[in-house]
N, C-alpha and C positions, 0 to 999 in steps of 0.2 A: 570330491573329484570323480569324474564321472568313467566308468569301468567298462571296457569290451572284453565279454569274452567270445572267440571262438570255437567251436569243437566238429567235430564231425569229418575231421580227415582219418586218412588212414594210408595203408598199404592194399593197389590196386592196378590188376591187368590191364593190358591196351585194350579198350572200345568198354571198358567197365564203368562204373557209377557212382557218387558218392552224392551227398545232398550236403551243406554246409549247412550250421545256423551262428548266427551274433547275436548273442541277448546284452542290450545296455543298461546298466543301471540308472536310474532317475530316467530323465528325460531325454537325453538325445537326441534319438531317433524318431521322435512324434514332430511333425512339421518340418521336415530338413529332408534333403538330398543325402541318401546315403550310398556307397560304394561298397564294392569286393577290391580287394587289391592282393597282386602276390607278387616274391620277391623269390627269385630263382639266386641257386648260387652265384657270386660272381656279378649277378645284374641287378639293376636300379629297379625299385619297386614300381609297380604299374597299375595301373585302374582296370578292373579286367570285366565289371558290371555296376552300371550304375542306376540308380532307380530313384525318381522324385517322389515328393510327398502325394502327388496325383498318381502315382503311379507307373507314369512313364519312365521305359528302361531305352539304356543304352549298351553297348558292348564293344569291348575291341574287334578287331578285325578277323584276330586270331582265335574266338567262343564264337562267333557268332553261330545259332542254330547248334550249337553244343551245349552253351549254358545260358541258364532260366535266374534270371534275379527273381525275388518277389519280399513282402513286406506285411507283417502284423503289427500296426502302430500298437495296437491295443494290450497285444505284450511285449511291447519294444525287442523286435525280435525279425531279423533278417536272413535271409536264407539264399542259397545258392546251390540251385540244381545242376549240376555236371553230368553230362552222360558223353557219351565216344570218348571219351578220355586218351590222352594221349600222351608218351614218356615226356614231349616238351612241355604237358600241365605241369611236370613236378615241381614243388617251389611251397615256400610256406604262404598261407592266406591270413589276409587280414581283412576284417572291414573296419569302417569308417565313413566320417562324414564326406559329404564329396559338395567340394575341395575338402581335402581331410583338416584335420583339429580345431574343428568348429567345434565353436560351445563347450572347450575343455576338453574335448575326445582327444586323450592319449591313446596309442595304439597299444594295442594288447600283447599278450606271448604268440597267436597267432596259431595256425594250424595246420600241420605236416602235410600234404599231399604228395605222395608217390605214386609214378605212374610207370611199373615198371614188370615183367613177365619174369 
Protein backbone atom coordinates (compact mmCIF):
# COMPACT_ATOMS: atom_id res chain seq x y z
CA UNK A 1 0.00 0.00 0.00
CA UNK A 2 1.42 3.04 -1.06
CA UNK A 3 2.38 5.76 1.94
CA UNK A 4 2.33 9.69 2.17
CA UNK A 5 4.18 11.30 4.32
CA UNK A 6 4.05 14.83 5.09
CA UNK A 7 6.26 17.07 7.26
CA UNK A 8 7.43 20.50 7.39
CA UNK A 9 4.72 22.35 9.21
CA UNK A 10 4.90 24.03 12.19
CA UNK A 11 4.09 27.10 14.53
CA UNK A 12 4.24 30.45 12.44
CA UNK A 13 3.69 34.49 12.52
CA UNK A 14 1.28 36.41 10.02
CA UNK A 15 3.33 37.23 6.58
CA UNK A 16 6.03 34.16 7.85
CA UNK A 17 7.05 30.97 5.73
CA UNK A 18 7.20 27.51 5.81
CA UNK A 19 8.07 25.16 2.68
CA UNK A 20 6.07 21.68 2.82
CA UNK A 21 7.39 18.27 1.37
CA UNK A 22 5.32 14.74 0.48
CA UNK A 23 7.71 11.96 -0.09
CA UNK A 24 5.58 8.82 -1.55
CA UNK A 25 6.67 5.51 -1.26
CA UNK A 26 6.79 3.20 -4.44
CA UNK A 27 5.33 5.04 -7.14
CA UNK A 28 2.73 7.33 -6.93
CA UNK A 29 3.73 10.46 -7.68
CA UNK A 30 5.81 9.67 -11.13
CA UNK A 31 3.31 10.27 -13.88
CA UNK A 32 0.05 11.67 -12.03
CA UNK A 33 -1.42 14.87 -10.94
CA UNK A 34 -0.57 15.49 -7.62
CA UNK A 35 -2.23 17.96 -5.07
CA UNK A 36 -1.83 19.99 -1.53
CA UNK A 37 -5.02 19.84 0.27
CA UNK A 38 -5.89 21.23 3.92
CA UNK A 39 -8.61 20.82 6.16
CA UNK A 40 -9.20 23.68 8.63
CA UNK A 41 -11.27 22.95 11.80
CA UNK A 42 -14.75 22.45 11.38
CA UNK A 43 -14.33 22.55 7.40
CA UNK A 44 -14.43 20.20 4.38
CA UNK A 45 -10.98 19.41 3.04
CA UNK A 46 -9.90 21.53 -0.05
CA UNK A 47 -7.32 21.37 -3.04
CA UNK A 48 -5.32 24.24 -2.16
CA UNK A 49 -2.19 23.43 -5.16
CA UNK A 50 -2.15 21.32 -7.78
CA UNK A 51 0.56 20.42 -10.14
CA UNK A 52 0.60 17.92 -13.39
CA UNK A 53 3.21 15.57 -14.38
CA UNK A 54 4.28 18.28 -17.09
CA UNK A 55 4.49 20.54 -14.55
CA UNK A 56 1.64 22.76 -14.85
CA UNK A 57 0.25 24.27 -11.48
CA UNK A 58 -2.98 25.40 -10.41
CA UNK A 59 -4.08 27.13 -7.11
CA UNK A 60 -7.08 28.17 -5.23
CA UNK A 61 -8.17 31.53 -5.29
CA UNK A 62 -7.28 32.03 -1.83
CA UNK A 63 -2.72 31.00 -2.32
CA UNK A 64 -2.74 32.37 -5.29
CA UNK A 65 0.81 34.37 -5.57
CA UNK A 66 1.29 33.12 -1.82
CA UNK A 67 1.97 29.52 -2.46
CA UNK A 68 4.51 27.72 -4.95
CA UNK A 69 3.72 23.92 -5.67
CA UNK A 70 6.56 22.24 -7.26
CA UNK A 71 7.80 18.45 -7.95
CA UNK A 72 10.94 15.93 -7.92
CA UNK A 73 9.49 12.80 -9.67
CA UNK A 74 12.89 11.50 -9.41
CA UNK A 75 12.58 11.30 -5.54
CA UNK A 76 8.82 11.04 -5.45
CA UNK A 77 8.72 14.11 -3.44
CA UNK A 78 6.42 17.27 -3.53
CA UNK A 79 6.69 20.36 -2.03
CA UNK A 80 4.80 23.42 -0.98
CA UNK A 81 6.09 26.81 -0.80
CA UNK A 82 3.99 29.14 1.54
CA UNK A 83 5.08 32.50 2.21
CA UNK A 84 2.70 35.88 3.48
CA UNK A 85 1.12 33.28 5.54
CA UNK A 86 -1.97 34.01 7.07
CA UNK A 87 -4.05 32.99 10.65
CA UNK A 88 -6.82 31.59 7.78
CA UNK A 89 -3.76 29.17 6.38
CA UNK A 90 -4.10 27.41 9.66
CA UNK A 91 -5.41 23.85 9.12
CA UNK A 92 -3.59 20.57 8.73
CA UNK A 93 -1.98 19.63 5.01
CA UNK A 94 -2.27 16.83 3.16
CA UNK A 95 -1.09 15.98 -0.26
CA UNK A 96 -2.32 13.59 -2.64
CA UNK A 97 -3.11 12.63 -5.94
CA UNK A 98 -5.38 15.05 -7.80
CA UNK A 99 -8.32 13.82 -7.91
CA UNK A 100 -7.14 12.20 -4.63
CA UNK A 101 -6.83 8.19 -4.06
CA UNK A 102 -5.49 7.40 -7.38
CA UNK A 103 -3.48 4.48 -7.54
CA UNK A 104 -4.01 3.39 -3.66
CA UNK A 105 -2.99 6.78 -2.24
CA UNK A 106 -4.50 6.82 1.19
CA UNK A 107 -4.08 9.98 2.95
CA UNK A 108 -1.59 10.28 5.49
CA UNK A 109 -1.53 11.80 9.27
CA UNK A 110 -0.86 15.17 7.40
CA UNK A 111 0.75 18.18 8.74
CA UNK A 112 -0.09 20.86 11.46
CA UNK A 113 0.21 24.45 10.08
CA UNK A 114 -0.45 27.28 12.51
CA UNK A 115 -0.64 30.71 11.44
CA UNK A 116 -0.89 32.61 14.47
CA UNK A 117 1.13 35.83 16.52
Amino acid sequence: QVQLVESGGGLVQPGGSLRLSCTASGSTSRSIAMGWYRQAPGKQRELVAGIANSGSTKYADSVKGRFTISRDNAHNTVYLQMNSLKPEDTAVYYCNTDPPLLRGANWGQGTQVTVSS
